[in-house]
N, C-alpha and C positions, 0 to 999 in steps of 0.2 A: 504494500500500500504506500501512497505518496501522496503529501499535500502539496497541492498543487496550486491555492490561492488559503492564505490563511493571516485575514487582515487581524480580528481580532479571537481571543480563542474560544467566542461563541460562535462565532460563523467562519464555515471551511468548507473546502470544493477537495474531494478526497477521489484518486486516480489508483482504479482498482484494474490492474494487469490481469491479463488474460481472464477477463471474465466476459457473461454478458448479461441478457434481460431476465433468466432464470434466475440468479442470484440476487442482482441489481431490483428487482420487482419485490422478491420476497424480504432482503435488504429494506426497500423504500416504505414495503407495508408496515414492518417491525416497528422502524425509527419514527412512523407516524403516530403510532399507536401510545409513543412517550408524552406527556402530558408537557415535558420542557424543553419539546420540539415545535418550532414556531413554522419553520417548513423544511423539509426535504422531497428532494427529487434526484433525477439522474438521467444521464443521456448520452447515450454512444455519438462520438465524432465521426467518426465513420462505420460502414457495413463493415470492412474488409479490415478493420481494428479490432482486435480483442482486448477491448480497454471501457471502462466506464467510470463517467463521473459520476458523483455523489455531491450533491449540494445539501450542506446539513446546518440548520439555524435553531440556535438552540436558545433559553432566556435565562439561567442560572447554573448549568453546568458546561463543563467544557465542551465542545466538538467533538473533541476526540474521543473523550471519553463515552459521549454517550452511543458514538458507532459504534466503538469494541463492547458497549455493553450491548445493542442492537445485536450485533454476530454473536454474542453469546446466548440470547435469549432464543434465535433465530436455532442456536446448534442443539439445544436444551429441546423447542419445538420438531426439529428434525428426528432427535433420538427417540422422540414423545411417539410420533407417526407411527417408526418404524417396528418399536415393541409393541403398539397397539396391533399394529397389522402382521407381524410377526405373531401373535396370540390369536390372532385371528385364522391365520392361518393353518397352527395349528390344531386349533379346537375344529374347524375343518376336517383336518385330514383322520384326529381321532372320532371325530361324528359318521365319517363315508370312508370308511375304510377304500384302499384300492380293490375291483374285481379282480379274482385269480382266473383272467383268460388266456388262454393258452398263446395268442398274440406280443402280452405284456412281458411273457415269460421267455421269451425266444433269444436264445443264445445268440449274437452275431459273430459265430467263428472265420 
C-alpha cells in the first residue's frame, strides 16, 4: 500500500497494487459502514492497471488507521462466510450421504 496524497492525517488517497473492484468494493463498503468516515470511494486509472485508489475522509481518527482497521474487519467478515458455508456444507454432505453407484466407484487405471 502507498499514500499517494496525504495532506492532513484525516484525509488520504491510498494506492492499492495489484488489486481491483472485488477488493476495492468490499474495501469501500466496510470503510463506509464506520460512523468516523465522512467519505470514501475509489477508482481505477486505468483498465489495463492493477492499481486502485482509495479516497478515505475521516473526522477524529487517523486515515490510516481507520483503513487497516477497514481490512481487518473486512478479513474477520471473510473468515465469518467461509466457516459458515464450510458448516454448511458439511451438514450437507452428512444429511445426503453420497449414492454407492457403480459409476462413482470406477477405478481410472
Amino acid at each position: 500500500m502507498e499514500c499517494a496524497s496525504f495532506r492532513d492525517q484525516w484525509n488520504a488517497t491510498f494506492i492499492l497494487a495489484e488489486e481491483d473492484h472485488t477488493l476495492a468494493n468490499a474495501l469501500r463498503f466496510t470503510l463506509n459502514q464506520d460512523p468516523q468516515v465522512i467519505f470514501c470511494g475509489y477508482s481505477i486509472p486505468h483498465p489495463s492497471d492493477a492499481q486502485v485508489n482509495v479516497r478515505v475522509q475521516t473526522t477524529e481518527k487517523v486515515a490510516r488507521d481507520v483503513l487497516k482497521d477497514a481490512g481487518q474487519h473486512l478479513m474477520l467478515r471473510c473468515q465469518h462466510i467461509r466457516g459458515t458455508f464450510d458448516k454448511a456444507v458439511d451438514n450437507f454432505r452428512t444429511k445426503n450421504p453420497p449414492d454407492d453407484h457403480p459409476s462413482q466407484n470406477m477405478d481410472s487405471d
